[in-house]
C-alpha positions as CSV (number, residue, x, y, z in Angstrom):
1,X,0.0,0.0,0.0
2,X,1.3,3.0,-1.5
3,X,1.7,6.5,1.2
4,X,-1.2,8.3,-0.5
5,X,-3.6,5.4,-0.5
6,X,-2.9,4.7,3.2
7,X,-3.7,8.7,3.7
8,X,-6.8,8.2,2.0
9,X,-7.7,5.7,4.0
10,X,-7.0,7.4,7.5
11,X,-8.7,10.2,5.9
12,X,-11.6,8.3,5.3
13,X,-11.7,6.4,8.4
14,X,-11.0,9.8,11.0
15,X,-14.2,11.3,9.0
16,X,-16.5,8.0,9.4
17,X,-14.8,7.9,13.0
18,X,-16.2,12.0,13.2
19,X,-19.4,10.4,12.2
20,X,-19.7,7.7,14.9
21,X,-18.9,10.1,17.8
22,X,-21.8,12.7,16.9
23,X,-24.4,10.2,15.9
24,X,-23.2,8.8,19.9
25,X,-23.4,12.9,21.2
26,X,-26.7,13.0,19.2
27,X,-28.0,9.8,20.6
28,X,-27.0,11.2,24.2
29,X,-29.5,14.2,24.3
30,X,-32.4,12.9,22.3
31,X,-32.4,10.0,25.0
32,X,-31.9,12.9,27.7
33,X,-34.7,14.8,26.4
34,X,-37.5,12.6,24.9
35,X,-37.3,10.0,27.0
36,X,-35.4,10.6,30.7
37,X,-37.1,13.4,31.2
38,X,-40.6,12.5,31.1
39,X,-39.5,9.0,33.0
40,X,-38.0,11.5,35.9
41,X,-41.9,13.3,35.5
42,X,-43.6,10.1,35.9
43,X,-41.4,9.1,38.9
44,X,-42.0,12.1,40.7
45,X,-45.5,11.9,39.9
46,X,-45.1,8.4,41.8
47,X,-43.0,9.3,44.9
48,X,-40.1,7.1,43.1
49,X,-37.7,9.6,41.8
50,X,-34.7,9.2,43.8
51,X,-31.7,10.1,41.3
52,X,-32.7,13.6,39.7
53,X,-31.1,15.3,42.0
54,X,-27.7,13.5,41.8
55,X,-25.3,13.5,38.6
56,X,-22.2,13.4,37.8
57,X,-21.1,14.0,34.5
58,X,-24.5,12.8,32.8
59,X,-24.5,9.8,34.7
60,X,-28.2,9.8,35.3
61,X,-28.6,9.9,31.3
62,X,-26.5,6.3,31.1
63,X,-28.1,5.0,34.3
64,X,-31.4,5.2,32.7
65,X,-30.3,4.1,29.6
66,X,-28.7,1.1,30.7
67,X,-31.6,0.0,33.1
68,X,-33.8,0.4,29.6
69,X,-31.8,-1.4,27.7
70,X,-31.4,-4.8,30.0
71,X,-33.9,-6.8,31.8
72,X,-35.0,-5.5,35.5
73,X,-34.4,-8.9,36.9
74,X,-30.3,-8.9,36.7
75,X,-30.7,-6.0,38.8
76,X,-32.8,-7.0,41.5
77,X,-35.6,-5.6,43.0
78,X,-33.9,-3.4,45.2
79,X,-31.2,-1.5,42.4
80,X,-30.0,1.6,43.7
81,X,-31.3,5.2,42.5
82,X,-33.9,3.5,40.7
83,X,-36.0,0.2,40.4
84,X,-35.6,-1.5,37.5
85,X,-39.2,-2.9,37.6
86,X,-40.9,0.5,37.6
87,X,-38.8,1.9,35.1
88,X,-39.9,-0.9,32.5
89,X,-43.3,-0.5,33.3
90,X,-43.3,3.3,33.4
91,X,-41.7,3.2,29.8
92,X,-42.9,3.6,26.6
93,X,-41.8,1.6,23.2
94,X,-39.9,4.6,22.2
95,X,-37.9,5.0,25.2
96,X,-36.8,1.5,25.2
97,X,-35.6,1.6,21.6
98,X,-33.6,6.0,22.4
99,X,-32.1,3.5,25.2
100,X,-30.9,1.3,22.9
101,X,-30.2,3.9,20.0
102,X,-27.7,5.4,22.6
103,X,-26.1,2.2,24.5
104,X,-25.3,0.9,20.7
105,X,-24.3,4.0,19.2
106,X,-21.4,4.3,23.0
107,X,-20.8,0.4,22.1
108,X,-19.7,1.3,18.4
109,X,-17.8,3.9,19.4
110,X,-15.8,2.8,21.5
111,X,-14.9,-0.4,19.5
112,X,-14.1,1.4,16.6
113,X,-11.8,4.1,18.3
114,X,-10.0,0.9,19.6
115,X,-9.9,-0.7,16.3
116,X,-9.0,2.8,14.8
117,X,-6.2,3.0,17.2
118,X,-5.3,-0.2,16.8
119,X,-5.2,-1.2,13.1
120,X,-5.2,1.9,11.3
């Protein structure tokens, strides 16, 4: 592989690896506000919402997220900040599948930044 084809292909690959992080940042606040923040309405409508007033550095956004994404019962019924059970059945179609949009999209990139660092 010649010098310029090997540019065009880390040129190629840092745009498509451009791509990947904002579709990830994008992912990140429609989750944040479609979905968690009519979950945190509901909760405190319920006397449930124990985590809106902590965060880190959007931790609450992945917290949710990843409670969304897998099944209430590997966390047991008494999961810290929020129960798992509740959440599921407070939840709509579309939050599940924002939940998943984001935990893929934060998968994929951070398997191709390894690869990327990696390989190329």
């Amino acid at each position: 592989m010649s010098v310029t084809e090997l540019n065009n292909t880390l040129d190629i690959a840092t745009v498509f690896g451009i791509f990947v992080m904002l579709n990830f940042a994008a992912s990140w606040l429609v989750f944040a506000q479609l979905s968690m923040r009519p979950l945190e309405k509901k909760l405190r409508a319920l006397n449930k919402d124990t985590i809106s007033q902590w965060d880190g550095p959007g931790w609450r956004v992945a917290t949710y997220a990843i409670k969304l994404v897998t099944p209430p019962s590997i966390w047991g019924e008494f999961a810290m900040f929020i129960d798992p059970y509740l959440l599921h059945k407070i939840s709509t179609k579309r939050d599940k599948m924002l939940a998943a949009w984001m935990m893929g999209s934060c998968l994929f990139s951070v398997i191709y930044s390894v690869i990327y660092m990696e390989f190329l």
